[in-house]
MARMAR-578103 format. One record per residue (C-alpha): residue number from 1; residue in one letter; x, y, z. Coordinates in steps of 0.25 Angstrom, whole numbers, plus 2048, in hexadecimal, padded with zeros to 3 digits. Each point is the difference from the previous one (the first is absolute). Last residue first. Layout:
MARMAR-578103
     i   aa     X     Y     Z
   NUM    A     X     Y     Z
...
This chain:
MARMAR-578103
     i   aa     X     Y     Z
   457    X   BEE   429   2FE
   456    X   7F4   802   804
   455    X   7F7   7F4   803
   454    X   7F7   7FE   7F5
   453    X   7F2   803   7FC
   452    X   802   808   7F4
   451    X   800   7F3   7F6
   450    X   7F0   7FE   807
   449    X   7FB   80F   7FE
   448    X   7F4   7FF   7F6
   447    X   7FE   7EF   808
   446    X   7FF   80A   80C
   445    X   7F7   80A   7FD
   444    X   7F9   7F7   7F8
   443    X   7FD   7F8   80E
   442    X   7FE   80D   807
   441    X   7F5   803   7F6
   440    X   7FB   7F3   802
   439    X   7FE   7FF   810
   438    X   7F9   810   7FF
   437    X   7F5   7F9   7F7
   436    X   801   7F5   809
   435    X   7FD   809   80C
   434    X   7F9   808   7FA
   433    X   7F4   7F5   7FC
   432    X   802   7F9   80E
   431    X   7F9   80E   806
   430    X   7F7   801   7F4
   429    X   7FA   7F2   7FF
   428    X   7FF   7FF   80F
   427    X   7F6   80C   7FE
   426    X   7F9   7FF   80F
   425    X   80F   7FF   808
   424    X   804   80C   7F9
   423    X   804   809   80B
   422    X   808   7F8   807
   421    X   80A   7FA   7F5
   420    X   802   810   7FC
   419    X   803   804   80F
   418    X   808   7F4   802
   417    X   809   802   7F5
   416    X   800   80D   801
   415    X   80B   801   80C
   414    X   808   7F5   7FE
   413    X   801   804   7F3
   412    X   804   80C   804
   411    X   80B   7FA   80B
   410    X   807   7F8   7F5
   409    X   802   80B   7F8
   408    X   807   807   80B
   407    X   808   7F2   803
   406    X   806   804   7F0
   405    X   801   80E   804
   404    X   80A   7FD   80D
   403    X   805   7F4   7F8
   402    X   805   80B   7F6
   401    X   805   80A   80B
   400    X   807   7F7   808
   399    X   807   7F7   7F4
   398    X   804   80D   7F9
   397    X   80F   800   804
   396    X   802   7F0   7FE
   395    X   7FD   803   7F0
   394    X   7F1   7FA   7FC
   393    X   7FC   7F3   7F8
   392    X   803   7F6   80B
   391    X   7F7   808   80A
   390    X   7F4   801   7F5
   389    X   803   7EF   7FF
   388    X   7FF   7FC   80F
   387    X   7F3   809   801
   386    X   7F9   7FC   7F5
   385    X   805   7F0   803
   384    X   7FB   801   80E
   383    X   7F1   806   7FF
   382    X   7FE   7F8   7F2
   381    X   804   7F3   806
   380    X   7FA   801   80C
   379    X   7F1   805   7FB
   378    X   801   7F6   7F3
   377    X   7FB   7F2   80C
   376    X   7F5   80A   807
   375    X   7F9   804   7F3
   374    X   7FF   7EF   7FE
   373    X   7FB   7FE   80B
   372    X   7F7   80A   7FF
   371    X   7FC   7FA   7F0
   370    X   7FD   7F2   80A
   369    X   7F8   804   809
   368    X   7F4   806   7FB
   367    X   7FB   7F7   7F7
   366    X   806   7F4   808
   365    X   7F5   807   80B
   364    X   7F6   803   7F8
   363    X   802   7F0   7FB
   362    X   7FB   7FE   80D
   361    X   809   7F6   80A
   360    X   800   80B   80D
   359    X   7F2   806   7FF
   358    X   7F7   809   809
   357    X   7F2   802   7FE
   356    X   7F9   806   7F3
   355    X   80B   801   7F7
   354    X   801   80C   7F8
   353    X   7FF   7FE   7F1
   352    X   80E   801   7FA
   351    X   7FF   80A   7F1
   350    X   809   80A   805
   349    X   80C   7F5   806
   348    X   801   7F9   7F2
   347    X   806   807   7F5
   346    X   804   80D   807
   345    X   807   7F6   80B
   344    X   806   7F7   7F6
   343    X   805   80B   7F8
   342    X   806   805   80E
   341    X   809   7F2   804
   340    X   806   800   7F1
   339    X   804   80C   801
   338    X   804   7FE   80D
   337    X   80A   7F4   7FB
   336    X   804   807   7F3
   335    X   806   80B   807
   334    X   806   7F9   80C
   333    X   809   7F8   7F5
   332    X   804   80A   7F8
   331    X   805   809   80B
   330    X   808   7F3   805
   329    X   804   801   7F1
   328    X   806   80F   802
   327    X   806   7FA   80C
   326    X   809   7F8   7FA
   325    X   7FE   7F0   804
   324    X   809   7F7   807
   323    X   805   807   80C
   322    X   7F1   806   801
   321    X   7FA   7F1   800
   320    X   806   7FF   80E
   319    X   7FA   80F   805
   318    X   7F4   7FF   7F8
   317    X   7FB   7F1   806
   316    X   801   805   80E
   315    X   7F9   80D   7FE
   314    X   7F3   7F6   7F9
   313    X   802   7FA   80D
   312    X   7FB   80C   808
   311    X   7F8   805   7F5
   310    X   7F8   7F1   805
   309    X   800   802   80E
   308    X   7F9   80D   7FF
   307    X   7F6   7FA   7F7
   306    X   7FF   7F5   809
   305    X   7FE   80B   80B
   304    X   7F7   808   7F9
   303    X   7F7   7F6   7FD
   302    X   802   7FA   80D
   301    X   7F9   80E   805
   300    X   7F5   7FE   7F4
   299    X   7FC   7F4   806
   298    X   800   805   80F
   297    X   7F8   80E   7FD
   296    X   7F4   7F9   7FA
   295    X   7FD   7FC   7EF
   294    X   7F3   801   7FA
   293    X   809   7FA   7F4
   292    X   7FC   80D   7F7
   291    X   7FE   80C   808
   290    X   808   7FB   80D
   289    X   80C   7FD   7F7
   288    X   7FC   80C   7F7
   287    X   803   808   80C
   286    X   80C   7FC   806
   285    X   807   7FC   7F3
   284    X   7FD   80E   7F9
   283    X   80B   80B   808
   282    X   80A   7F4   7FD
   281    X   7FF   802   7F0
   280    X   801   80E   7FF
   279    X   80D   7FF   80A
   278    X   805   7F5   7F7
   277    X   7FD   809   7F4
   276    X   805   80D   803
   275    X   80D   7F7   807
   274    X   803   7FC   7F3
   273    X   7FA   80C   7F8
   272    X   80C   808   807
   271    X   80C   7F7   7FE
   270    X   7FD   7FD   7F2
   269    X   7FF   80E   7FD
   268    X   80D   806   808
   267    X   806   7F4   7F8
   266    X   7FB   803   7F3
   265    X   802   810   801
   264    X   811   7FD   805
   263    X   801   7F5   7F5
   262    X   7FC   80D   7F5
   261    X   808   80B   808
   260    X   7F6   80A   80A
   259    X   80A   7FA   80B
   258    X   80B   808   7FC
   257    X   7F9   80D   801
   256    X   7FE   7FE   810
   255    X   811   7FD   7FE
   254    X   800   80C   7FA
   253    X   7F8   808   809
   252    X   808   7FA   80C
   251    X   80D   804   7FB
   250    X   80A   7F5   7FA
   249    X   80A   7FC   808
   248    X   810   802   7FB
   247    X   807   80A   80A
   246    X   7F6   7FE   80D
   245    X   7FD   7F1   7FC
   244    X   80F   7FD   7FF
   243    X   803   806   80E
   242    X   7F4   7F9   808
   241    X   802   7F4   7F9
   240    X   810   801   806
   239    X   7FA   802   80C
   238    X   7F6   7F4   7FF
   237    X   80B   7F7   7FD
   236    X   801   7FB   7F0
   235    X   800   7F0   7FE
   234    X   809   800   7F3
   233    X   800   7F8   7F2
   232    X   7F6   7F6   801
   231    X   7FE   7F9   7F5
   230    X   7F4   801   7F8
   229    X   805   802   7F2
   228    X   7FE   80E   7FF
   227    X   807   803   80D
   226    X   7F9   7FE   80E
   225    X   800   80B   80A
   224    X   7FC   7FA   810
   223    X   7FD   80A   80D
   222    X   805   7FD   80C
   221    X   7F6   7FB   80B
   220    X   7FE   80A   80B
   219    X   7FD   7F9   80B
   218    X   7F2   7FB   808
   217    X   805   7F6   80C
   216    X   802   80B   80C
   215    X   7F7   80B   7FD
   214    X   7F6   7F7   7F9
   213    X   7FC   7F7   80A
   212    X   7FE   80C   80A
   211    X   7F7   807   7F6
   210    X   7F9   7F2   7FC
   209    X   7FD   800   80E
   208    X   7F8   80B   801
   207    X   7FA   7FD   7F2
   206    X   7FA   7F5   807
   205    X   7FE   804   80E
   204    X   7F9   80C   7FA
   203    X   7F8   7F8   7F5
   202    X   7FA   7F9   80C
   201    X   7FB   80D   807
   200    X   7FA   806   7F2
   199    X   7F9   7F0   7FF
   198    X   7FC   801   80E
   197    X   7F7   80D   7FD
   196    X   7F2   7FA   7FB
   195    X   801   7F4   807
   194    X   804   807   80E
   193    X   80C   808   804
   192    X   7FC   80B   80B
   191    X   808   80A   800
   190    X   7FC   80D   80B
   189    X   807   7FB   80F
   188    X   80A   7F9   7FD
   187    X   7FF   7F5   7F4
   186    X   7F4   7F8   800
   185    X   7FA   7F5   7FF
   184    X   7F9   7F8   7F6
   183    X   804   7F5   7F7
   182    X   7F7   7F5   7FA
   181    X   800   806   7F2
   180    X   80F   800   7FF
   179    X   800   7F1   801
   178    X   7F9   7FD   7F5
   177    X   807   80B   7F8
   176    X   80D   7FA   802
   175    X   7FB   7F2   7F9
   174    X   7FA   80C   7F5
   173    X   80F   803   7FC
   172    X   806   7F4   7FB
   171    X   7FB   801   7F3
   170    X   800   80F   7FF
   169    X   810   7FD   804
   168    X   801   7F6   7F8
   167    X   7FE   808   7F3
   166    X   809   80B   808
   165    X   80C   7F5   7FE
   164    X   7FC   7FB   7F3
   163    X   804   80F   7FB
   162    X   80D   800   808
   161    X   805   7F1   7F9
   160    X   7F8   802   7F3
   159    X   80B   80E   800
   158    X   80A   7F9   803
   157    X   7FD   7F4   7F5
   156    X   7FF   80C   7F5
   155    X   80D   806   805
   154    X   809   7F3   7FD
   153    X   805   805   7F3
   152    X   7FF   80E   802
   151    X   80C   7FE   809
   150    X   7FC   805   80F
   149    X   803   80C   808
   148    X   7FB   80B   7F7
   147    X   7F2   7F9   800
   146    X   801   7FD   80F
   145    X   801   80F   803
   144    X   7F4   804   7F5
   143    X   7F7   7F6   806
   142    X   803   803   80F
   141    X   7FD   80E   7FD
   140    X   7F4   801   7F9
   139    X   7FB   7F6   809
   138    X   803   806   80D
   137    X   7FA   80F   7FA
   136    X   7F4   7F9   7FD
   135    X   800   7FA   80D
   134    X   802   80D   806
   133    X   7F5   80A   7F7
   132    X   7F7   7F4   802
   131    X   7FF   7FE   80F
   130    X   800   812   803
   129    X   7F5   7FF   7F6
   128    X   7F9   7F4   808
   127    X   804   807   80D
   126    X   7F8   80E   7FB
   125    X   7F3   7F9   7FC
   124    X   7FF   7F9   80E
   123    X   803   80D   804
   122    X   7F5   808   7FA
   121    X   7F6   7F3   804
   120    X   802   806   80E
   119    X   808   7FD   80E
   118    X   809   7F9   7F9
   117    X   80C   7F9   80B
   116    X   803   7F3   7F9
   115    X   7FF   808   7F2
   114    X   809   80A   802
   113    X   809   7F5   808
   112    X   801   7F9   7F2
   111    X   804   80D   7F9
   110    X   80A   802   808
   109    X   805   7F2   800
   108    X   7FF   801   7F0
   107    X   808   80C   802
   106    X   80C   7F8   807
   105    X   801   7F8   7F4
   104    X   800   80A   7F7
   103    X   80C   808   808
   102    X   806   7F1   801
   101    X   7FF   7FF   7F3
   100    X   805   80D   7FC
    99    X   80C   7FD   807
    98    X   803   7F5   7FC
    97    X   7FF   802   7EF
    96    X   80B   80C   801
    95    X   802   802   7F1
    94    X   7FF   80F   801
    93    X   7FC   805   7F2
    92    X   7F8   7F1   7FB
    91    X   7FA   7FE   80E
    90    X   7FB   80F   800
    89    X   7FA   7FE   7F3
    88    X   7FA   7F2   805
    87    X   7FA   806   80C
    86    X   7F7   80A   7F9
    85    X   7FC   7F7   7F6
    84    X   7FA   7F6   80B
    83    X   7FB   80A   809
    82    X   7F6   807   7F6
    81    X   7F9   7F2   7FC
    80    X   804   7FA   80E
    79    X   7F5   80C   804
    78    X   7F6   7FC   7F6
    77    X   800   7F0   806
    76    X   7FF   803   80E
    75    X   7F5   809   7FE
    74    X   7F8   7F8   7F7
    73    X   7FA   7F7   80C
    72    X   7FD   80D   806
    71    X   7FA   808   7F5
    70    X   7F7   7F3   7FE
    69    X   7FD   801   80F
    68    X   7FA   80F   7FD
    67    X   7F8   7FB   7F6
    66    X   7F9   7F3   80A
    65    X   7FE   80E   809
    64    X   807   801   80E
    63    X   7F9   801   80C
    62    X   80C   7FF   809
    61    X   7FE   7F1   804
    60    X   7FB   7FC   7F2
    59    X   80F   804   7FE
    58    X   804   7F5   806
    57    X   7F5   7F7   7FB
    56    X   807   805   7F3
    55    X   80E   7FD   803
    54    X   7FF   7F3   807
    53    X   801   7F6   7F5
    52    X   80D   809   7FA
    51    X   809   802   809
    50    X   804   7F1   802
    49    X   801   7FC   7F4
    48    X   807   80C   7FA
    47    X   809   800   80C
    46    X   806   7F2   7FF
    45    X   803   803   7EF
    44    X   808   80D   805
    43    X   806   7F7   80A
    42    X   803   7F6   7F6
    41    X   806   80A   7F7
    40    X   80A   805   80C
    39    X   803   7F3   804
    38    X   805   7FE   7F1
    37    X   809   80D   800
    36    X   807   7FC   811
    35    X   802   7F2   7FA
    34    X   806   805   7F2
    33    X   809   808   80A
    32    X   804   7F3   809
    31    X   803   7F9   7F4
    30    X   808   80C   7FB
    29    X   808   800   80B
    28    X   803   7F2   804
    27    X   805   7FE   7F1
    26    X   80A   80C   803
    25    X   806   7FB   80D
    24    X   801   7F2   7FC
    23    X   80A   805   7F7
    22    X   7FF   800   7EF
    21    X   801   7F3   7F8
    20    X   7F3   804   7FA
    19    X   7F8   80C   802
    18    X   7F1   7FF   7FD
    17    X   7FA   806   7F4
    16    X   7FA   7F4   7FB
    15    X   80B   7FD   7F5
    14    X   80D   802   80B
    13    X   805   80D   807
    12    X   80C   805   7FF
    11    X   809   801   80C
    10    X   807   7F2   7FD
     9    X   805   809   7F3
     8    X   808   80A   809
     7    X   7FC   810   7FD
     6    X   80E   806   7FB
     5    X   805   80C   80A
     4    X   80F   7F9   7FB
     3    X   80A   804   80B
     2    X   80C   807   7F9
     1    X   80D   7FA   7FE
């Protein structure tokens, strides 16, 4: 008798995506990947905070315009926009998720010894690309791999998991900075690291070691197919994906086409007027905070780290209501939440009086508080449940390209966002008059296309 080539049922994975009854060998390994993907998000999260409060005294030291360090700051951001598409086709031909994110990772350490070493504001300009087009690329292809490699059913909660992860990371992040700020010496003869280039040196010995980490403790996971009913029928290697996806995988153009579908629009929507907004809305806190409640550089940073603290637990909170709620309804739930948080603004916030001194217990400060407590609390439920329900929706050989376009969507709201929140900071009724106006359509967007927002079956 023959030798049956059948897949053994303890090799299956159970209701969260994880293997059950499988060999210590397996569960060490795909803990040890989702340890390598998390660290990468935190890390991204760590650089943010990091980079970002030196950047324009940095540039200062070059001469550099207040428009040219807007280029800058964008940069990162417009070249994650190219990158992430990019990537995810080449992901979704050649299914080889480890290398490219070692090839990514090691770019980020390029683009970080770019900026260490910058002799001109053109090469500060040139790391922050070279930074985005690689951790674009990192999470395009961390998202899409895990996506394949775990049952939709617990996809949502990975996804809270790796996107917690970064929000820690910015959380984390200025403790490093304070430290970075009191470093200077110098490297050889020609680098010196000081507070305007330790972050680029620090990001080197971070993403360094994430190389070396990942080498020996990043694998390959192999990929899950689930039948109609939701039970897994196979776990594909990535050879044998590599075969199928060469005879039956759709073509990049039609799986671009794909994503101009009804739930495909509503998600690309959703995803981009949530970061417009929440990039829109954090461009204005410094400033009306010091126009409003005569506020100082100290209150507004425990502001932002409450505030910081807060999407933090807000992450929490999705990842264990996720097993218990669909995802279309965490959408729900984040929606109604900020909506509620900018009617508030537009009704309250233009009509404020400036305070005349500082103030802590005004009812300014309750006015102003609370609607941004509220905008923070949707911001983790709309960002994980969009894109925990557009990778259950789309075929395991268009997860690279789809979340490729979706984290491009993400990338230009990131980008106007704060150019459209800036530059209306004198007609408050206008700026949070968009934004609910753009709020609501993707709210009938959504209640239009509610039945549609379902995992594929």
């Amino acid at each position: 008798m023959e030798p049956s080539n059948e897949k053994k049922p303890e090799n299956l994975p159970d209701s969260n995506g994880n293997p059950t009854r499988s060999s210590s060998s397996s569960k060490r390994k795909r803990i040890l990947t989702l340890t390598i993907s998390a660290l990468a998000f935190f890390f991204g999260g760590i650089e943010y905070a990091v980079v970002i409060p030196t950047l324009w005294p940095f540039l200062a030291t070059f001469d550099a315009t207040t428009a040219y360090y807007g280029l800058t700051f964008a940069a990162f951001s417009i070249a994650a926009l190219i990158s992430g598409p990019i990537v995810g086709a080449l992901i979704d031909r050649y299914r080889h998720p480890k290398a490219v994110f070692l090839l990514a990772a090691l770019a980020q350490v390029g683009g970080n010894a770019i900026y260490m070493t910058a002799r001109s504001r053109h090469a500060v300009l040139a790391a922050r690309f070279a930074c985005g087009a690689a951790f674009g690329a990192i999470e395009t292809t961390l998202l899409s791999h895990l996506a394949r490699a775990t049952r939709r059913r617990g996809r949502t909660a990975l996804f809270a998991l790796l996107l917690a992860a970064r929000q820690s990371g910015l959380l984390i992040g200025p403790v490093f900075n304070v430290g970075l700020c009191q470093l200077d010496f110098r490297l050889g003869d020609g680098v010196r690291v000081n507070a305007f280039t330790a972050p680029g040196f620090f990001m080197i010995v971070v993403w360094g070691g994430l190389c070396v980490a990942a080498v020996f403790a990043f694998v390959e996971l192999p990929e899950i197919t689930e039948s109609t009913e939701g039970e897994v029928t196979k776990k594909k290697s990535h050879k044998d994906a590599d075969t199928s996806s060469s005879s039956t995988g759709a073509s990049i153009w039609s799986k671009i086409i794909d994503c101009l579908k009804e739930e495909y629009v509503v998600l690309f929507a959703t995803n981009f007027i949530h970061y417009y907004n929440q990039c829109a809305f954090e461009a204005t806190i410094v400033p009306l905070c010091t126009r409003l409640l005569k506020w100082g550089e100290i209150p507004v940073s425990v502001v932002y780290s409450v505030a910081a603290a807060e999407g933090l637990a807000c992450y929490v909170i999705v990842r264990v209501v996720s097993r218990r709620v669909a995802d279309r309804w965490l959408l729900v739930i984040g929606l109604v939440v900020q909506t509620f948080g900018l009617l508030w603004y537009i009704i309250f916030v233009p009509r404020m009086a400036p305070l005349d001194e500082p103030s802590y217990l005004s009812i300014n400060v309750f006015l102003f508080l609370v609607p941004g407590a509220a905008i923070i609390f949707g911001i983790p439920f709309l960002g994980v449940a969009a894109v925990s329900l557009i990778s259950k929706i789309t075929r395991a050989e268009c997860q690279g390209v789809v979340l490729g376009l979706f984290r491009a969507a993400q990338k230009v709201g990131l980008i106007i966002g704060p150019l459209w929140g800036g530059a209306l900071l004198d007609s408050l009724y206008v700026m949070f008059g968009v934004m609910l106006s753009v709020q609501g359509l993707v709210a009938t967007l959504l209640f239009v296309s509610f039945s549609r927002l379902r995992e594929r079956e």
